[in-house]
N, C-alpha and C positions, 0 to 999 in steps of 0.2 A: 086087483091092483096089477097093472102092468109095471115090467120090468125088464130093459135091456141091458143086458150084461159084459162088457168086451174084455178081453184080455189077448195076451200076445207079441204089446208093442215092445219096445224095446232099441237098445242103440246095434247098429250094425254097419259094419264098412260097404260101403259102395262097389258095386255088384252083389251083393249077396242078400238073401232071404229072410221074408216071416212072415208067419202066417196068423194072422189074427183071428180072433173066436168071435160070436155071439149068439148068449144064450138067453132063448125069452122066457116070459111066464106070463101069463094072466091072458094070453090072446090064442087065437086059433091059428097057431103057427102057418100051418099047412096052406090056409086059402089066403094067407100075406105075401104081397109084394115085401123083399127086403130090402134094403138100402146100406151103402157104405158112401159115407161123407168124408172128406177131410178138410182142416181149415189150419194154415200154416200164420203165422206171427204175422201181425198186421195184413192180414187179406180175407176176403170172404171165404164162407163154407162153398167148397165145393162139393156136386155127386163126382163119386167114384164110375161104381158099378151099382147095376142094380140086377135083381133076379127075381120073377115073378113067381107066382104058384106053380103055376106050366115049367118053371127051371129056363125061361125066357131070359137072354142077358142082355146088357149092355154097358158098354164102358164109356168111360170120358178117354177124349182120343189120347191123351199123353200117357196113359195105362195099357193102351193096347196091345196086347202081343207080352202084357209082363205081367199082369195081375189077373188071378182067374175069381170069378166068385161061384161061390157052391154053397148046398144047405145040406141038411139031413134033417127032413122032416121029425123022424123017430127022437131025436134029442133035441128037435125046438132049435137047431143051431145053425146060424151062417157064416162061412168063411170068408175070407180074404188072404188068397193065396200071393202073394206080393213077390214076385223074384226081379233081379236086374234091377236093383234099388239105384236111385241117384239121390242126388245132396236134395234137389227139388220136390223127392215125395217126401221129404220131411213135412209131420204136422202130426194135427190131433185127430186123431180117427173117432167116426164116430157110426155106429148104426143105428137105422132109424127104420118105422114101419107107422103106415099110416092104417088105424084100425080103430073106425072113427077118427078121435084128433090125431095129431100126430105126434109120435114117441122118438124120446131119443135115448141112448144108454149115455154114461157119463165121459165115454171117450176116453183111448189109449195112444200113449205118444207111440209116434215112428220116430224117430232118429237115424240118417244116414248122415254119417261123418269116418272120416281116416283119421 
């Protein structure tokens, strides 16, 4: 049984930080591609960032330069390191891994607000 696990979201004022977790089970961490989505109040899910097996990344441009993504193979887990928050990266985070169908964990709110 697969299982993605997030934690970390939370409210936080504009410019400042958090860093999100996820933790798997049931998959061969190591050889997955991982994913960070977010989908904010009435709009689509968008990709964040993504990270391959190789530690390959990539961002959606309005992330760039503020958000890093990282794994650690040894505990199954990938980060989302989010600093320079705006009111805009508000939403529901979510990570995802395609290993066969595709997986998602249940998703952590980000809130930036003053």
């Amino acid at each position: 049984q697969v299982q993605l696990v997030e934690s970390g979201g939370g409210l936080v004022q504009p410019g400042g930080s958090l860093r999100l977790s996820c933790t798997a089970s049931g998959i061969i961490f190591s050889i997955c591609t991982m994913d960070w989505y977010r989908q904010a109040p009435g709009k689509e899910r968008e990709l964040v960032a993504t990270i391959t097996s190789g530690s390959n990344r990539n961002y959606a441009e309005p992330v760039k330069g503020r958000f890093t993504i990282s794994r650690d193979n040894a505990k199954k887990t990938v980060y989302l390191q989010m600093d320079n928050l705006k009111a805009e990266d508000t939403a529901n985070y979510y990570c995802h891994t395609q290993f066969g169908p595709n997986y998602w964990g249940q998703g952590t709110q980000v809130t930036v607000s003053s």
